[in-house]
C-alpha positions in Angstrom: 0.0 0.0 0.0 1.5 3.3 -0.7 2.1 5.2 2.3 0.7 8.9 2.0 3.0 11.7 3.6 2.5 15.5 4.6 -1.1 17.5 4.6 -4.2 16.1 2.4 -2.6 13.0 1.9 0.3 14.3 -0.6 2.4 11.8 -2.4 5.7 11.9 -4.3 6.9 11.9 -7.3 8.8 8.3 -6.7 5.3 7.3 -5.1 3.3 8.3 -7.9 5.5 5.9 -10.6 5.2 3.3 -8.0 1.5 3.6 -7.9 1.2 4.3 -11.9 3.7 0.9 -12.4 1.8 -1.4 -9.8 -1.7 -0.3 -12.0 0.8 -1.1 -15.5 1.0 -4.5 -13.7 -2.4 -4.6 -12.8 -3.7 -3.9 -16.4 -1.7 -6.4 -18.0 -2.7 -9.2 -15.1 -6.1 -9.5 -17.2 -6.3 -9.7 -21.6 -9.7 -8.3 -21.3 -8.1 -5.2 -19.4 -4.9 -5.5 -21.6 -6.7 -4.9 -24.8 -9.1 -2.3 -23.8 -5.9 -0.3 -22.9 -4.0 -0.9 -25.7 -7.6 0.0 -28.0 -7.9 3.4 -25.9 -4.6 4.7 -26.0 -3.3 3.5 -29.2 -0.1 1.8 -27.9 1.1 -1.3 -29.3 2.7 -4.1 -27.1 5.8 -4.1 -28.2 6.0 -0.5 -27.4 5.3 -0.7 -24.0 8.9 -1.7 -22.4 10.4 1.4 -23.9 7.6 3.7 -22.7 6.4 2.3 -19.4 9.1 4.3 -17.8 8.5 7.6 -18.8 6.4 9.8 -16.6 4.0 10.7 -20.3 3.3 7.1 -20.7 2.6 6.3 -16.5 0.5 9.6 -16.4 -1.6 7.9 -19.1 -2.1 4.5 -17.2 -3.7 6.1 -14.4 -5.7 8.4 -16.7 -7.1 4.9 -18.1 -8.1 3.6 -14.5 -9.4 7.3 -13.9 -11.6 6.9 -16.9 -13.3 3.3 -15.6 -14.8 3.8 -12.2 -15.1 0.2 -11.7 -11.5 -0.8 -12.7 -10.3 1.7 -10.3 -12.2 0.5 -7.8 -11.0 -3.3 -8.2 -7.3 -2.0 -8.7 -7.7 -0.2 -5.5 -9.1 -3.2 -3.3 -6.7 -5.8 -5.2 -3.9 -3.6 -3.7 -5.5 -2.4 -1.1 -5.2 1.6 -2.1 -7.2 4.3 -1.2 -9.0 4.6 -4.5 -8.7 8.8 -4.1 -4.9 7.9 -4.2 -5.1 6.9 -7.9 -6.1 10.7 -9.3 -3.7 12.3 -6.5 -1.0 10.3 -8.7 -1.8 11.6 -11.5 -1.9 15.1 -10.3 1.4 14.4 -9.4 3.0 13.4 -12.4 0.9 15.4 -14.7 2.8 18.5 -13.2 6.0 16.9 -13.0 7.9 18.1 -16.5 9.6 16.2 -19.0 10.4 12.9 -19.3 13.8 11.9 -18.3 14.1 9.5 -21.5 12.0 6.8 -22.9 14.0 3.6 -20.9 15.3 2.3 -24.1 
């Protein structure tokens, strides 16, 4: 569970790509999920090694679970998250800047 830090339950930068990989992880768990992720956003599977390091592209994955109410809700309780958590993430790393590099 990601542990929240400082007034109105403010997270890092390092906790928000924690939080935006573990709900990666949680999206590829399931081909159902897999595929409606890959239709919405356009990416390819092969691309997603390079990307999934880059702030842009983990921004994005919790902007999918954002956008489905009940697959934020089951990614919160299957890792047991404050559901809340989720959008603070992506407030996070949506104000962050520019991506360090793609992890190629």
């Amino acid at each position: 569970m990601i542990s929240l830090y400082g007034k109105a339950g403010h997270i890092s930068t390092e906790q928000a790509l924690e939080l935006a990989t573990d709900a990666l992880i949680y999206i590829a768990g399931d081909a159902n999920r897999m595929e409606k992720f890959l239709a919405q956003t356009g990416y390819r599977p092969e691309q997603i090694r390079a990307w999934a390091k880059t702030h842009t592209f983990l921004r994005g994955v919790l902007g999918f679970l954002l956008d489905d109410e009940s697959m934020l809700l089951a990614f919160a309780a299957n890792g047991n998250h404050d559901a809340s958590i989720v959008a603070r993430a992506h407030d996070v790393l949506s104000h962050h800047g520019e991506d360090p590099g793609r992890g190629e």
